[in-house]
N, C-alpha and C positions, 0 to 999 in steps of 0.2 A: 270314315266308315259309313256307308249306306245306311245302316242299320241303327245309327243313333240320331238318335234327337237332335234335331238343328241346335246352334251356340247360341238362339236367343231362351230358348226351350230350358234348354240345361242351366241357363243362367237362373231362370226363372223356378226351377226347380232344384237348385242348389241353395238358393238366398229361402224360396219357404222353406227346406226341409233346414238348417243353416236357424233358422228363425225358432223355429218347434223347438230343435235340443237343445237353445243354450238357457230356455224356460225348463227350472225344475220338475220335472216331473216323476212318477214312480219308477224310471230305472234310473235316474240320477239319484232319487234316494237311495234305491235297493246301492246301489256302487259308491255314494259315499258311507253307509253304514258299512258295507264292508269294509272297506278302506280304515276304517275308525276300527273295527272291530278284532280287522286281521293283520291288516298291515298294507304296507302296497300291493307288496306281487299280489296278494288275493285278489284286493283290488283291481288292478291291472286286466288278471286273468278273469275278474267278474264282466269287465266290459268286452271284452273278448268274446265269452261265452254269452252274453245277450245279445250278442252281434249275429255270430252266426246261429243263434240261435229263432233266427225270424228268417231264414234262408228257405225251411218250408214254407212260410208265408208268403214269399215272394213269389216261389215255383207255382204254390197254388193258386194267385191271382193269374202267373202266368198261363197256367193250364185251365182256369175259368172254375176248378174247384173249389176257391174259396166264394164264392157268391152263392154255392149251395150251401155252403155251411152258414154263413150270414144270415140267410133266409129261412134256416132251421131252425127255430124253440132247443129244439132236442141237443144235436149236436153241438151245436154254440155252448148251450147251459151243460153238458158234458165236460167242454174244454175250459171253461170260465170254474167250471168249479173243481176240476183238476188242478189248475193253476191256483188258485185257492187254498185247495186244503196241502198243496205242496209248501206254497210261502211260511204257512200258518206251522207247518210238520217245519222248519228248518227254525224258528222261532219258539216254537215247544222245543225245540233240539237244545238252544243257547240256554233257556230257564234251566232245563234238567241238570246244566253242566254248575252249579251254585256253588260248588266247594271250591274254593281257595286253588287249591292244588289243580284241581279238571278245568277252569275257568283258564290260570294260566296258561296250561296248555294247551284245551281248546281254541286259543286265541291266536293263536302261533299258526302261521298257515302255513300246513304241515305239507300237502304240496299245491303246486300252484293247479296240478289238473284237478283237485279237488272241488275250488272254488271254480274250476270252467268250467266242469260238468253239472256241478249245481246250477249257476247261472246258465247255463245253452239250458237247463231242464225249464227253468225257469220261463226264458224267451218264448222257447216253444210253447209253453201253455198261456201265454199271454194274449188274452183276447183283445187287449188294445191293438197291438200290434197287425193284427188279424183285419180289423176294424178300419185300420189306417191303411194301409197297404192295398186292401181294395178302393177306397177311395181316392189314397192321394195319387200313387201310383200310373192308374189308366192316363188320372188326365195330360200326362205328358207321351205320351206313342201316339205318336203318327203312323199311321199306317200307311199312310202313301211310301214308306221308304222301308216299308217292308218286315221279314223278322220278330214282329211284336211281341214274344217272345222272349227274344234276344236281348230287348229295347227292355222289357221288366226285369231282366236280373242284371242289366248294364245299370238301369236306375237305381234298382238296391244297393249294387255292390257300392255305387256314390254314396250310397246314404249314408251306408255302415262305415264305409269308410271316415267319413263325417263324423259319424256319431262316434268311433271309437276314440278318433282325435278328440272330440267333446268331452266324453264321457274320462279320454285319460287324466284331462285337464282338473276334473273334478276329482277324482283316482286320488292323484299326487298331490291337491292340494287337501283332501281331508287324511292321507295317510302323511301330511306334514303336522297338519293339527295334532292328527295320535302322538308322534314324536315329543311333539311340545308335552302335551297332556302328563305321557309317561315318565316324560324326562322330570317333571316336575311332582312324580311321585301320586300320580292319580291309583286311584283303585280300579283292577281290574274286572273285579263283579259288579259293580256300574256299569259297565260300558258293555259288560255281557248282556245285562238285561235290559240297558237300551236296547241292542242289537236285536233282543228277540222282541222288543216290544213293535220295532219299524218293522220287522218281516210279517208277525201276526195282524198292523194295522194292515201292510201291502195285502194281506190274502184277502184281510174284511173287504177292501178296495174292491179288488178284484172280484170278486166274488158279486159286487150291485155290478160289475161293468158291463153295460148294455142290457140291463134288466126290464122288462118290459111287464107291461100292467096284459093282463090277459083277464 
């Protein structure tokens, strides 16, 4: 196809993005706390929904709108702190559930689009991602071959698809962990208030990410 990245390019940019996800970082946390939390499918449908949930990030590098928001105090610190006080609201959500009774239930993932729509909520407010996408992104289009455009959501859809492979990998091995855990008679209000303890660290994260001294 014309319109993609030469095969030294894409290798090139297969091995760093390849390189990024299999270092833990906060959405490999946010998915295996799920995972631990809900079980697989949540899991599963967690990395699902942070996948396509950076799909505006991509459009907007591709359409050149995310470089305004990069460049903005305002809007940047809008979305950083959206994503914020969302991670922190689904962590206050695990705490409130403490009785016995609501915790088991809660922990059951009651369906899977439940845990996608959180997660994609999630992606989308995620300013790392914002942050990354404008940078890593450009440096592989070429423009002599046209499309550029075309070229950043052909690079995404790589990524994602990468990352979801990654991220399953992590998925199925901490909702193996849960297995064990349970099987051997763990408590489930434990594991609830870990859960909300790693979503309210992710929002504090979130929340310095790209914080700038003014």
């Amino acid at each position: 196809m014309p319109y993609l990245p030469d095969t030294t390019s894409l290798i090139l940019f297969a091995t760093a993005n390849f390189l990024v996800l299999i270092v833990p970082g906060p959405a490999v946390m946010y998915t295996v706390t799920r995972s631990l939390d809900q079980g697989k499918r949540a899991g599963l449908m967690s990395v699902y929904g942070l996948a396509l949930g950076t799909f505006p990030h991509a459009l907007a590098v591709a359409l050149g709108v995310v470089g305004l928001l990069a460049s903005s105090v305002i809007a940047f610190d809008i979305m950083r702190y959206a994503g914020a006080g969302y991670l922190v609201y689904l962590g206050i959500s695990r705490f409130r559930q403490r009785q016995a009774g609501q915790v088991t239930e809660a922990r059951k993932p009651k369906t899977g689009m439940a845990a996608f729509w959180e997660s994609f909520t999630v992606g989308v407010l995620n300013p790392k991602s914002v942050l990354f996408f404008f940078a890593f992104l450009p440096q592989f289009v070429d423009p002599s071959r046209g499309y550029p455009l075309i070229q950043i959501l052909l690079l995404w859809l790589l990524s994602q698809v990468m990352a979801v492979g990654v991220g399953s990998a992590y998925a199925l091995a901490a909702a193996w962990l849960r297995h064990l855990y349970l099987k051997r008679g763990g408590g489930s209000a434990a594991g609830n208030y870990f859960a909300g303890s790693v979503y309210v660290l992710l929002g504090l994260a979130t929340a310095l990410t790209g914080s700038r001294t003014r």
